[in-house]
LONU-36346 format. One line per 3 residues: their letters; for each residue x, y, z of C-alpha. Coordinates in pm, 1 decimal. Layout:
N
a) X,Y,Z ~ ... $
END
This chain:
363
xxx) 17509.5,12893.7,5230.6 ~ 17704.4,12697.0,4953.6 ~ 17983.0,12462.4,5086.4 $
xxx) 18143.7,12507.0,4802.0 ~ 18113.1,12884.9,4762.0 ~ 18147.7,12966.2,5144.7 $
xxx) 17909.2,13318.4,5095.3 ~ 17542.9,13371.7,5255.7 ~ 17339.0,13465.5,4973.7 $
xxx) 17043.6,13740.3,5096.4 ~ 16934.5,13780.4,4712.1 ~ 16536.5,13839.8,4794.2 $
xxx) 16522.6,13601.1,4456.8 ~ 16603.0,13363.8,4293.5 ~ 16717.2,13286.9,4642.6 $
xxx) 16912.0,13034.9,4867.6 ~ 16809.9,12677.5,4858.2 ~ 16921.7,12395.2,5197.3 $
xxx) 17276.0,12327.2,5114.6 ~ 17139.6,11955.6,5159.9 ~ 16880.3,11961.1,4930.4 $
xxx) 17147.8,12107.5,4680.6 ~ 17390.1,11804.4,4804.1 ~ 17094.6,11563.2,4692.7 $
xxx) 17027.4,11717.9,4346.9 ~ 17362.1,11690.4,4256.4 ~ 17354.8,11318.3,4354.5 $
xxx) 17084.9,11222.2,4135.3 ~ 17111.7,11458.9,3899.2 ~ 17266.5,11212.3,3631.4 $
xxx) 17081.6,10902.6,3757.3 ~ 16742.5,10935.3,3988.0 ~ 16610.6,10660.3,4192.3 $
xxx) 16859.8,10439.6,3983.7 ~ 16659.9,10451.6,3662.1 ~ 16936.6,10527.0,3445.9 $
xxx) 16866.6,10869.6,3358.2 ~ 16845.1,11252.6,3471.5 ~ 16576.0,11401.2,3586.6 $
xxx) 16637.5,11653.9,3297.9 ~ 16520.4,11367.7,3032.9 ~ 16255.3,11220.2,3208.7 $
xxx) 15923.6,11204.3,3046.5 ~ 15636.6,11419.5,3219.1 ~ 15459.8,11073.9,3221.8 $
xxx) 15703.5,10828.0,3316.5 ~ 15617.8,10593.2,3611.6 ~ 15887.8,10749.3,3783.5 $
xxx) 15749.4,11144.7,3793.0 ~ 15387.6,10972.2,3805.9 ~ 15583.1,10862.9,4169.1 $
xxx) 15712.3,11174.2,4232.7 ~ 15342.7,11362.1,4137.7 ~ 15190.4,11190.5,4345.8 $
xxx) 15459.8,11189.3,4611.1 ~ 15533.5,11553.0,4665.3 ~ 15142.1,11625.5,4670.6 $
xxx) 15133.8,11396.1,4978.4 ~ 15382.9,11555.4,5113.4 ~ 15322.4,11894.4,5052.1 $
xxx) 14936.8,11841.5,5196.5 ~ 15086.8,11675.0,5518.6 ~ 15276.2,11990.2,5527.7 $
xxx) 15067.7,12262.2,5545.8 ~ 14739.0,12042.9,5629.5 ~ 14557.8,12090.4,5353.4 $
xxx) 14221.8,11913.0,5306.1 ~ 14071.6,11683.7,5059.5 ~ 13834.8,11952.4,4904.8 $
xxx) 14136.4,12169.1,4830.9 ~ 14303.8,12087.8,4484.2 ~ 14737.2,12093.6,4467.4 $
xxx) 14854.3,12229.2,4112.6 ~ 15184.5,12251.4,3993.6 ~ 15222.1,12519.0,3731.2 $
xxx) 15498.1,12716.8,3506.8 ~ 15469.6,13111.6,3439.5 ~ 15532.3,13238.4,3770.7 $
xxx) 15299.2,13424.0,3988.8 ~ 15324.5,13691.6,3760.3 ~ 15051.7,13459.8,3487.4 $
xxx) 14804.6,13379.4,3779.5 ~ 14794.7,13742.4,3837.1 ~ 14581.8,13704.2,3483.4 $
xxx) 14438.3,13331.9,3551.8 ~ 14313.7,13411.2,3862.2 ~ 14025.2,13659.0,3765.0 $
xxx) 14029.2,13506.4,3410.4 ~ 13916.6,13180.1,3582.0 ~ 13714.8,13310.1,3911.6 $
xxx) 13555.5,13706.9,3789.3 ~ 13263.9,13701.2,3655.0 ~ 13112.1,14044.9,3455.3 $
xxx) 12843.3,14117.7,3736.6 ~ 13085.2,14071.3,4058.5 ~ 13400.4,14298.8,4137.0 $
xxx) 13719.6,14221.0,4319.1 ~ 13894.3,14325.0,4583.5 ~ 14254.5,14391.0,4604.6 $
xxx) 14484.4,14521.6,4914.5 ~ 14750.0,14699.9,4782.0 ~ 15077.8,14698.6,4988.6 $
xxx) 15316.2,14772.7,4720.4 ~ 15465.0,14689.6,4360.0 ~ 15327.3,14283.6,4321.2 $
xxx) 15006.3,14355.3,4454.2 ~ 14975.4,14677.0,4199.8 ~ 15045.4,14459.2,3914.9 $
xxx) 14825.1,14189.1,4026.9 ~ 14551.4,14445.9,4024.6 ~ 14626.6,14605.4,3655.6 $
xxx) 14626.9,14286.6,3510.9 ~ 14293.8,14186.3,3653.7 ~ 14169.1,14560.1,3551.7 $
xxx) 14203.5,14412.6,3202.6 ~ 13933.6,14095.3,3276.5 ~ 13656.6,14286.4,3486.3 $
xxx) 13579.5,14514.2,3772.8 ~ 13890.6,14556.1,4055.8 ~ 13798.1,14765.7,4375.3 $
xxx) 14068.8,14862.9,4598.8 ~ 13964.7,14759.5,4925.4 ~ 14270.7,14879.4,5142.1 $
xxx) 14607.9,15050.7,5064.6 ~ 14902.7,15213.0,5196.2 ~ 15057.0,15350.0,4853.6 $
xxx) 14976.5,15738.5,5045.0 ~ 15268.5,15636.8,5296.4 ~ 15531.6,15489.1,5068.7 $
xxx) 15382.6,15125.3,5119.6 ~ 15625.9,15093.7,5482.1 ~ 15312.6,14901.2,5666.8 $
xxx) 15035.2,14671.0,5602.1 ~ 14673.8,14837.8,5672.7 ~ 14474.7,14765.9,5995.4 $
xxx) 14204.9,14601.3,5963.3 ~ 13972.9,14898.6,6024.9 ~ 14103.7,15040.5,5776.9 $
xxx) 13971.6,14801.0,5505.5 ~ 13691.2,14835.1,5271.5 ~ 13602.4,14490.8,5175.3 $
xxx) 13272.8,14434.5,5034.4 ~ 13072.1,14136.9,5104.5 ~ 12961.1,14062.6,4747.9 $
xxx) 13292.9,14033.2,4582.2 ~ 13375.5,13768.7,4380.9 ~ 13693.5,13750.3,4580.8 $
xxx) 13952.7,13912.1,4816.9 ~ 14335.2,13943.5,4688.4 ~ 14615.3,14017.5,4914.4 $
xxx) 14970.5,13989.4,4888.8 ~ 15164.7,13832.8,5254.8 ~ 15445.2,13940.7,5216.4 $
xxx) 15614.8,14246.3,5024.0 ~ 15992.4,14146.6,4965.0 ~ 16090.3,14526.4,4813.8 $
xxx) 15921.6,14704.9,5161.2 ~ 16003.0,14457.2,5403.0 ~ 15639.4,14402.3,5495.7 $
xxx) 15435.8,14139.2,5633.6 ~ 15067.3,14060.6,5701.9 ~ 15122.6,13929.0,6061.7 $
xxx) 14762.0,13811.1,6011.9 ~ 14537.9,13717.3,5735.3 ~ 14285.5,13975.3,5640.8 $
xxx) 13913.0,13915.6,5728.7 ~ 13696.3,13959.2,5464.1 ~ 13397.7,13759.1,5568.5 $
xxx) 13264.3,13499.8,5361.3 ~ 13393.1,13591.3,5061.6 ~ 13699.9,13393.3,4874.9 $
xxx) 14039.5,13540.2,5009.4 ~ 14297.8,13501.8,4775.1 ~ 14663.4,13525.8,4868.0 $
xxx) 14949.6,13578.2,4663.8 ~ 15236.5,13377.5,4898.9 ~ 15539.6,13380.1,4675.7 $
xxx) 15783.4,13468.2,4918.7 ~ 15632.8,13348.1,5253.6 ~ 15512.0,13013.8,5172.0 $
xxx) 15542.6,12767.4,5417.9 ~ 15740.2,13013.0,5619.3 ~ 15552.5,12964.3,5903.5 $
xxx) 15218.8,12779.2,6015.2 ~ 14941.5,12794.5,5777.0 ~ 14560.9,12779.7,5799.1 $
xxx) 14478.5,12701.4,5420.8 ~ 14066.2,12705.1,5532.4 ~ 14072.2,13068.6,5555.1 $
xxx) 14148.7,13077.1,5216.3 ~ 13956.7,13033.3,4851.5 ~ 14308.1,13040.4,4681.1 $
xxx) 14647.9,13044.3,4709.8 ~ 14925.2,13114.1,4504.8 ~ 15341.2,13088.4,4484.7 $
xxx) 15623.5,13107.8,4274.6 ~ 15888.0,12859.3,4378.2 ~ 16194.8,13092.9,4360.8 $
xxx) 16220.6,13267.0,4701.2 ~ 16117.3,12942.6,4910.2 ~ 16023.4,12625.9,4745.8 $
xxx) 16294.9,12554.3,4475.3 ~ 16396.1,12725.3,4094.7 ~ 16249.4,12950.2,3945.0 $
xxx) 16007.8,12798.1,3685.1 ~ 15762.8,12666.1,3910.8 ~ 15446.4,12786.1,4058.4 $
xxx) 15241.8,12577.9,4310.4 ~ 14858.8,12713.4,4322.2 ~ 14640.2,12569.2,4602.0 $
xxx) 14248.5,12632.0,4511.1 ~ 13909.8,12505.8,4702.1 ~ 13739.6,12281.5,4507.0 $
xxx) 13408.6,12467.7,4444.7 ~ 13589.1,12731.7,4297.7 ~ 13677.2,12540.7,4016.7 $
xxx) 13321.8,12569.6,3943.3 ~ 13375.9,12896.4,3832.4 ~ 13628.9,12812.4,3562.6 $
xxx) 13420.3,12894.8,3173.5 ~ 13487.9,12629.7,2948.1 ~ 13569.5,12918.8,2681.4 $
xxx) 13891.0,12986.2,2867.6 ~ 14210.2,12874.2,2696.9 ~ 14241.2,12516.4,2819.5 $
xxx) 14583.7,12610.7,2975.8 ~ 14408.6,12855.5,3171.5 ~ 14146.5,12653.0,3273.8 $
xxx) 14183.2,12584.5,3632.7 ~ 13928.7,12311.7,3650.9 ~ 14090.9,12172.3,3289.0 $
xxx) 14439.7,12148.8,3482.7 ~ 14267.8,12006.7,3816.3 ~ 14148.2,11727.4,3559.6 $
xxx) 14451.3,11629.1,3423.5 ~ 14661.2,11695.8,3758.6 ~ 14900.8,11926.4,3625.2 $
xxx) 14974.3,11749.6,3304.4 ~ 14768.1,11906.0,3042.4 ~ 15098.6,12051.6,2884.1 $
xxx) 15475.1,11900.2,3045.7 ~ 15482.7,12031.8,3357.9 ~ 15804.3,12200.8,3537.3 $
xxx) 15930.1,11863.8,3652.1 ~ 16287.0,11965.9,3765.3 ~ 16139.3,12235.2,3980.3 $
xxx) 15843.1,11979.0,4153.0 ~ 16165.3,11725.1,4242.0 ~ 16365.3,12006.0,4369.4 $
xxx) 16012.8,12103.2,4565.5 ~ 15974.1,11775.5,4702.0 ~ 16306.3,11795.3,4852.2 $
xxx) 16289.5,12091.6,5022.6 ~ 15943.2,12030.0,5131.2 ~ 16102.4,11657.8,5283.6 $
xxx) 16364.4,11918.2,5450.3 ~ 16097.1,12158.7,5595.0 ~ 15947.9,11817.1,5801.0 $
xxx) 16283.0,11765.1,5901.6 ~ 16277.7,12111.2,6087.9 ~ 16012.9,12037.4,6276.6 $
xxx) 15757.6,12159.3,5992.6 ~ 15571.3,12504.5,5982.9 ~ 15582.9,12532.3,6328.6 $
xxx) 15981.7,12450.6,6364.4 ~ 16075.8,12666.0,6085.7 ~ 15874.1,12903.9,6195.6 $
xxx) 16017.8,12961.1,6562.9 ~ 16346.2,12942.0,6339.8 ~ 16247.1,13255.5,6117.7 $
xxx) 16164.7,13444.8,6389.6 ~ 16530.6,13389.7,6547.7 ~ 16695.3,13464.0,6292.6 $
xxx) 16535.4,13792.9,6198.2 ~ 16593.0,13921.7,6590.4 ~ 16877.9,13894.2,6540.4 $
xxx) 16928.7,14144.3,6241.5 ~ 16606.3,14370.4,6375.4 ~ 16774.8,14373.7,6708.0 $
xxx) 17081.1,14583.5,6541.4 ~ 16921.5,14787.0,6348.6 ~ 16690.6,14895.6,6698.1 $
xxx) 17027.0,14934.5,6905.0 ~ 17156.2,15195.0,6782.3 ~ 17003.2,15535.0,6494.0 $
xxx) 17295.5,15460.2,6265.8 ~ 17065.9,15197.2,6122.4 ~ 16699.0,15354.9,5999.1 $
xxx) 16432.9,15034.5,5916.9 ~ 16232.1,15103.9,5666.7 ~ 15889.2,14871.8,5732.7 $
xxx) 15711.0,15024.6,6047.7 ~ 15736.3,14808.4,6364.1 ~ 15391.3,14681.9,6351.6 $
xxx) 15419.4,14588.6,6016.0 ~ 15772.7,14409.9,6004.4 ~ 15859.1,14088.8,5765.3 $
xxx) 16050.5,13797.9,5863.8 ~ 16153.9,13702.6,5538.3 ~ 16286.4,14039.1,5404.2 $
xxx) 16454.8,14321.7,5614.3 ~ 16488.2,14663.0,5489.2 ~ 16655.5,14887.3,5614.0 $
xxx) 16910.3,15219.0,5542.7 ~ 17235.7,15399.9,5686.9 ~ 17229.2,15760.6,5703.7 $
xxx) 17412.7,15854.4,5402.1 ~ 17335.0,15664.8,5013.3 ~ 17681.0,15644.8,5038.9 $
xxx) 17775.4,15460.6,5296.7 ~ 17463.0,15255.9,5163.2 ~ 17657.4,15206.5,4865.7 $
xxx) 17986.0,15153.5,5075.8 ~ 17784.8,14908.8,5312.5 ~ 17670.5,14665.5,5053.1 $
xxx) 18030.3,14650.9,4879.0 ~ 18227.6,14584.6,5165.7 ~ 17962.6,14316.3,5276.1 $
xxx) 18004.0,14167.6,4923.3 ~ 18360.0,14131.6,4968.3 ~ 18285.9,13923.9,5274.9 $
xxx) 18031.6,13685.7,5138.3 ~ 17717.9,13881.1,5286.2 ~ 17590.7,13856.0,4882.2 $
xxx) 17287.7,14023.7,4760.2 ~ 17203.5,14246.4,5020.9 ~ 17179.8,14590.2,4826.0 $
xxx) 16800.2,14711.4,4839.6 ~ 16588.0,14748.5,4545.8 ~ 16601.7,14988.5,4300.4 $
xxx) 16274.9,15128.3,4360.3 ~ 16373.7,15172.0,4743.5 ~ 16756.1,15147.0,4794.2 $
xxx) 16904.6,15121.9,5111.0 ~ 16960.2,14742.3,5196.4 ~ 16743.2,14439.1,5174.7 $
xxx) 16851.0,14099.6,5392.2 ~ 16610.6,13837.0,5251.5 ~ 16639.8,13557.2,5551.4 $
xxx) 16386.7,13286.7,5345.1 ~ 16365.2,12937.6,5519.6 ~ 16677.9,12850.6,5348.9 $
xxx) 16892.1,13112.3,5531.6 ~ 17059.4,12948.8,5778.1 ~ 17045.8,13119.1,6159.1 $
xxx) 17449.4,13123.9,6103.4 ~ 17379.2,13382.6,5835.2 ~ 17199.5,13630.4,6055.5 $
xxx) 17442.8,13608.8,6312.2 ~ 17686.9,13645.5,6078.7 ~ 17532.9,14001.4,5893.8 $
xxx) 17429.1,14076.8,6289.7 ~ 17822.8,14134.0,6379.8 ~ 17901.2,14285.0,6016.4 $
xxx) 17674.7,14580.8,6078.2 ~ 17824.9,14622.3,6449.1 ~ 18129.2,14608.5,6320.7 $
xxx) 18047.6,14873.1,6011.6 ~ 17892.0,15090.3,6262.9 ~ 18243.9,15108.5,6457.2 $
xxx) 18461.8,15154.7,6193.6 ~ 18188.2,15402.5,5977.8 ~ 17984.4,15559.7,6285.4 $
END
């Protein structure tokens, strides 16, 4: 929530940032670390963002504990690019992937990697509207595949792999964009690891791509040297300017995230804050979730009233209260509460006695 704006935003992204770090980047946004100038106008190779490189990779390794024979890139084009870098870099003509398809991301992760080489679909729920992850029995996953895709977390469903998928020795490859460092994280279960910044790391423009190291082998030198993994590893994010504004604003929420006690604190704090909202929708059959119980998502709750209009009605009267950006997505309707890490627990609470009070007055 903005101090100055006094509203909870629940847009599922670009979403809400720590009103702190916010406080901070308007601080130094005209003079950083007293050099004199913005962080706007610095040059990509200045000794001050060499600082900050360096500094936010620390950090963001202490973090989420992420070993020396994993590489930290910082990268523009969104997830939506690495959905073609990824097989670009690690498919190779005589190996398949796999992809698990839980809804819209992970479908256009797979038709762009359609258009590099051979996609299997090892697991889907597409049959059942995408409203739960698959079980694990239910997976096809071969054990020659040149790697396993999955997507964590699906912000339009309001689904959430409560567990990664096991897929044996073969790469897994996550696409985290709007879990990230929502919760603990064992990066040695995975080959690769992927997220755009603009749901809970910072502004949109920013990627941050975590890969093992000897998967850079697989990275042809005939690739376009922007798409070259093992190129960028080189030159640690600075074969082109890199998205500088975004990795300060990253380093600052990633210094906030320790300050909550880390994965683990912000964790336990996620999981409050989305009982809260769950907890209303279960009280009462005014409110319908959409995800299946098993398959719920911290991050984004879905859910519908038992008319589209007193959807429609719901989200415009919440609007008018500061409860922004809760309508659900077009492809889905109904309403969407996006409670990222940023969320504070105030804003749960707060949509928590909005719907009670909804219910009363439109029950």
């Amino acid at each position: 929530m903005s101090q100055s704006s006094q509203v909870f935003n629940f847009s599922a992204g670009p979403a809400v940032l720590p009103a702190s770090v916010l406080e901070i980047v308007q601080q130094d946004l005209l003079n950083l670390a007293d050099s004199g100038m913005s962080i706007l106008e610095m040059s990509h190779r200045s000794r001050t963002v060499d600082q900050l490189l360096h500094d936010v990779e620390t950090d963001v390794r202490a973090l989420a504990g992420i070993p020396e024979n994993y590489s930290v890139l910082f990268l523009q084009g969104g997830a939506s690019l690495q959905f073609s870098m990824l097989p670009m870099n690690l498919l190779s003509v005589d190996q398949p992937a796999d992809y698990l398809v839980t809804g819209v991301w992970s479908q256009k992760a797979v038709h762009e990697a359609e258009k590099v080489g051979a996609v299997r679909i090892a697991g889907s729920t597409e049959s059942e509207g995408f409203i739960r992850i698959p079980r694990q029995d239910e997976l096809s996953c071969s054990p020659n595949a040149a790697y396993a895709h999955f997507t964590s977390n699906n912000t339009i469903y309001g689904t959430q792999w409560q567990d990664a998928p096991d897929v044996g020795t073969v790469p897994l490859v996550s696409d985290m964009s709007s879990d990230i460092f929502s919760r603990p994280l064992n990066i040695e279960r995975y080959g690769f690891a992927y997220a755009s910044a603009q749901k809970n790391l910072g502004p949109a423009g920013l990627t941050l791509v975590i890969i093992r190291n000897d998967l850079l082998e697989r990275s042809s030198r005939s690739l376009p040297s922007v798409m070259n993994y093992a190129t960028l590893v080189k030159h640690g994010s600075r074969y082109n300017t890199p998205p500088v504004f975004g990795i300060y604003v990253l380093h600052l929420v990633v210094r906030w995230l320790q300050e909550q006690g880390g994965l683990a604190g912000i964790a336990r704090r996620n999981e409050r804050k989305a009982a809260k909202v769950y907890a209303e929708i279960d009280r009462t059959e005014f409110y319908q979730g959409i995800a299946t119980d098993d398959s719920r998502s911290f991050m984004n709750i879905t859910f519908k009233l038992p008319t589209k209009s007193l959807d429609e009605v719901f989200s415009q009267e919440a609007a008018k209260v500061g409860l922004l950006g809760i309508a659900g997505h077009r492809l889905l309707e109904g309403q969407r509460a996006s409670l990222y890490n940023a969320m504070p627990e105030s804003g749960a609470v707060t949509l928590a006695s909005f719907m009670r009070d909804f219910e009363r007055r439109h029950g």
